[in-house]
N, C-alpha and C positions, 0 to 999 in steps of 0.2 A: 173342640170338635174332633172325632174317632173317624176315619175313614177304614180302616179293618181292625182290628183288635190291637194292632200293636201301631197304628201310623195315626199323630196327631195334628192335628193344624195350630201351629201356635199363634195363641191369641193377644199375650203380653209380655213382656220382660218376666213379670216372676214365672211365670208359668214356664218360659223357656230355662230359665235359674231352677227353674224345680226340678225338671228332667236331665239339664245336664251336669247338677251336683248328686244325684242320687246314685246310689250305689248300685252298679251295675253298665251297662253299656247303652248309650247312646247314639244315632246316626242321625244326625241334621241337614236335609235338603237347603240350602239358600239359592231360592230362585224367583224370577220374576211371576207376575199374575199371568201372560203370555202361555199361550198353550205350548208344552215341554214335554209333549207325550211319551217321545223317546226315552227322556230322562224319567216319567211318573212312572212308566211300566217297567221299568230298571228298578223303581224303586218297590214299587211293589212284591217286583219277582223276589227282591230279597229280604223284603217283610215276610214274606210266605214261606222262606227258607229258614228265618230265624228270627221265630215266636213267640222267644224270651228277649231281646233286645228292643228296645226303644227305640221307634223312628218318628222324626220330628218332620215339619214343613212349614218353611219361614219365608211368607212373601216380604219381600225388600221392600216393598211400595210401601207396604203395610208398615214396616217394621224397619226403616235403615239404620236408627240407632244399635238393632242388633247385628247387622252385617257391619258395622262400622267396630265397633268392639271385640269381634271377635276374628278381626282383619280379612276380611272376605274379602280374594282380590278380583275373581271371575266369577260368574254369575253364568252358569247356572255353577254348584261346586256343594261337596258333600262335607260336611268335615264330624269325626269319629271320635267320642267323648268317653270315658272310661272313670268310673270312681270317680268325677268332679275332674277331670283333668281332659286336656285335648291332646289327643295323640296322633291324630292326622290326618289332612286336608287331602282332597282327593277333586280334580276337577270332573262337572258333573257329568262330560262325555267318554269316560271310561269308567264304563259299569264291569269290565272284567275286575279290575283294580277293585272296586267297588266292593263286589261280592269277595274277591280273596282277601281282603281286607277285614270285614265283618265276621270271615270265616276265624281265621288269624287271631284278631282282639276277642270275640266273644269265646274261646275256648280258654 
């Protein structure tokens, strides 16, 4: 499921393995089903800022096996995937960090 052109809701393990082995950059939300407005409109702002990067959205309820795998230790928390690889964990209440971050890896 697409919520803007580049922000997905992930539905299964392969689907999340799809986006964060594929070539290019990826940004993974791990957050509760709990309304986290401050953190979606964070995440948004910087889907809109960068059009070519992949952004994910992993409810934990749904899905703890994937929070558990890929060592999620706070909730809500970003973490930044590049080529198949993780290159950095970001907690979700620092969307400054957030944006310079995505800035950073996606160039």
């Amino acid at each position: 499921m697409k919520f803007g052109s580049n922000l997905v809701l992930i539905s299964s393990n392969e689907r999340f393995r799809h986006f964060v082995t594929s070539p290019g950059m990826s940004v993974v939300l791990f957050c509760s089903k709990t309304k986290q407005k401050q953190v979606l409109q964070a995440l948004h702002q910087v889907c809109t800022r960068f059009p070519s990067v992949n952004f994910l959205k992993v409810e934990v309820e749904d899905h703890p096996y994937l929070a558990k795998m890929e060592d999620v230790s706070t909730i809500p928390a970003f973490k930044i995937y590049k080529n198949g690889s993780r290159v950095k964990e970001i907690p979700g209440s620092n969307h400054e960090l957030l944006e310079s971050s995505v800035k950073l890896y996606s160039s």
